[in-house]
C-alpha positions as CSV (number, residue, x, y, z in Angstrom):
1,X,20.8,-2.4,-37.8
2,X,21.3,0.8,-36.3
3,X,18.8,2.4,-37.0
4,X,16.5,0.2,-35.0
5,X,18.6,2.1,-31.9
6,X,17.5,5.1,-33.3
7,X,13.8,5.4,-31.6
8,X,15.5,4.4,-28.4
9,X,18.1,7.6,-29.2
10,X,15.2,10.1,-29.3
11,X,13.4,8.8,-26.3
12,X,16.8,9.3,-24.4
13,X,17.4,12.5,-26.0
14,X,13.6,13.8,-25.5
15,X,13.4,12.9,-21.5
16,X,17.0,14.5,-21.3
17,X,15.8,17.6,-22.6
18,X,12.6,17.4,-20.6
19,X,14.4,16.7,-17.4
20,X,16.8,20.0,-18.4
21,X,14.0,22.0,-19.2
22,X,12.7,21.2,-15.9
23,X,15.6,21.9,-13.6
24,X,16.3,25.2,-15.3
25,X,12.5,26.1,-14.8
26,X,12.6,25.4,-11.3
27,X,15.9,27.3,-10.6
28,X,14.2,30.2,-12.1
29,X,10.7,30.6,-11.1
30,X,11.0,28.7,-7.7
31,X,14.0,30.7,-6.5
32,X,12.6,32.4,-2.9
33,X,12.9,36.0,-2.5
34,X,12.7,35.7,1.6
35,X,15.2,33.3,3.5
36,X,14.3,33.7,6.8
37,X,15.0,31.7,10.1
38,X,11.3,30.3,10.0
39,X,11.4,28.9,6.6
40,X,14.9,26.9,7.2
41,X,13.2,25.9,10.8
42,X,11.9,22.0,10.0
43,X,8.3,21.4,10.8
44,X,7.2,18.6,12.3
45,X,3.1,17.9,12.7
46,X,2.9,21.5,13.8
47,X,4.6,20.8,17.1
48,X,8.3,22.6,17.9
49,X,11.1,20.3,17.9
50,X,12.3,18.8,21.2
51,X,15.2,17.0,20.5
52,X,17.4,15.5,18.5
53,X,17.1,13.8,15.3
54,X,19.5,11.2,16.0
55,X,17.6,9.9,19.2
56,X,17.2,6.1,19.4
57,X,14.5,4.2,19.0
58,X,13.2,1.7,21.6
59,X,14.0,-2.0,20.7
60,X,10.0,-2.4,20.8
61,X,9.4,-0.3,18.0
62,X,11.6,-2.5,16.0
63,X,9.6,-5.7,17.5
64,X,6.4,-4.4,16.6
65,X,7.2,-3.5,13.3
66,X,8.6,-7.0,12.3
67,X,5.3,-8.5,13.8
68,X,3.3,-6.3,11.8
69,X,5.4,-7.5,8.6
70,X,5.0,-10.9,9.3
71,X,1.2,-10.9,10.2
72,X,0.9,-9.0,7.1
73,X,2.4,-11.2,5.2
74,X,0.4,-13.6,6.4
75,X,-2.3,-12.3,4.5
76,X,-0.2,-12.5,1.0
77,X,-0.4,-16.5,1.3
78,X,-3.7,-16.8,2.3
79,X,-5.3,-14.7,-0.4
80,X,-4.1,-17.1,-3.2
81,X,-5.2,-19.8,-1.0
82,X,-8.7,-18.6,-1.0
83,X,-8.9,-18.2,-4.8
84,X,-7.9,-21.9,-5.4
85,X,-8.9,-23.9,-2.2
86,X,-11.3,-25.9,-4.1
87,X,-8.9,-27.5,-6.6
88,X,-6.4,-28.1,-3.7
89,X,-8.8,-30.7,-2.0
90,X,-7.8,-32.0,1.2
91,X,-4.0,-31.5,1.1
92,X,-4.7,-27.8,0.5
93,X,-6.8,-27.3,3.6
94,X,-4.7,-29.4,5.4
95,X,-1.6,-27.2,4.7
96,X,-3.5,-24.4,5.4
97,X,-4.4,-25.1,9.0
98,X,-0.7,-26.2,9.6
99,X,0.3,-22.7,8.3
100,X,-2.3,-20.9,10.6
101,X,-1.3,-23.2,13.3
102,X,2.3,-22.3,13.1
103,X,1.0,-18.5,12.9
104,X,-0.8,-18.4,15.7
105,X,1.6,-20.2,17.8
106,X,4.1,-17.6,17.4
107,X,1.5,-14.9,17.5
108,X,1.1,-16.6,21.3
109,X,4.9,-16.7,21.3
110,X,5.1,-13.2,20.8
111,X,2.1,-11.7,22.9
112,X,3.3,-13.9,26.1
113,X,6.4,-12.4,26.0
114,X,5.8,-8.8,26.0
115,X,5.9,-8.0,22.0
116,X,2.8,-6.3,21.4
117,X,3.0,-3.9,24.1
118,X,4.1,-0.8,23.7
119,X,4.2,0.8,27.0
């Protein structure tokens, strides 16, 4: 019995030893010889840093982002769909069209009240 465990054991023990032999690897060839001010300064798309890190976000970036999860989403149910619409007949499409329907009503919902604008 135990020595089914025992392949298990080395595969442990190897990436152990592969994860150590890493680390000390890294502490000893990637150790920087220059710590100046410019290398701890963070970079940012080349531009210089203008604030803080802890700003807040506007409450639009949030709505945007769940719209864009949704309407992505969107695309996980109808894929499937499209693979097997012709075995789900009549009820299928039928389904579908109330999903799309409920979609694109809250896609209206959502673009008449300011959502999707960023400004």
């Amino acid at each position: 019995m135990q020595e089914s465990y025992l392949p298990i054991l080395v595969l442990i023990a190897a990436a152990t030893g592969l994860a150590l032999v890493i680390l000390v690897l890294s502490a000893l060839l990637g150790r920087s010889r220059r710590r100046g001010t410019a290398k701890l300064y963070p970079y940012e798309c080349g531009l210089p840093v203008s604030g803080s890190a802890r700003q807040r976000f506007s409450v639009r970036f949030y709505v945007v982002a769940m719209l864009f999860i949704l309407f992505d989403l969107e695309t996980a149910f109808l894929f499937p769909w499209a693979v097997v619409y012709r075995r789900l007949g009549m009820y299928g499409l039928t389904s579908m069209f109330v999903f799309i329907g409920i979609l694109l009503t809250g896609f209206v919902y959502a673009w008449r009240k300011g959502g999707l604008q960023w400004t």
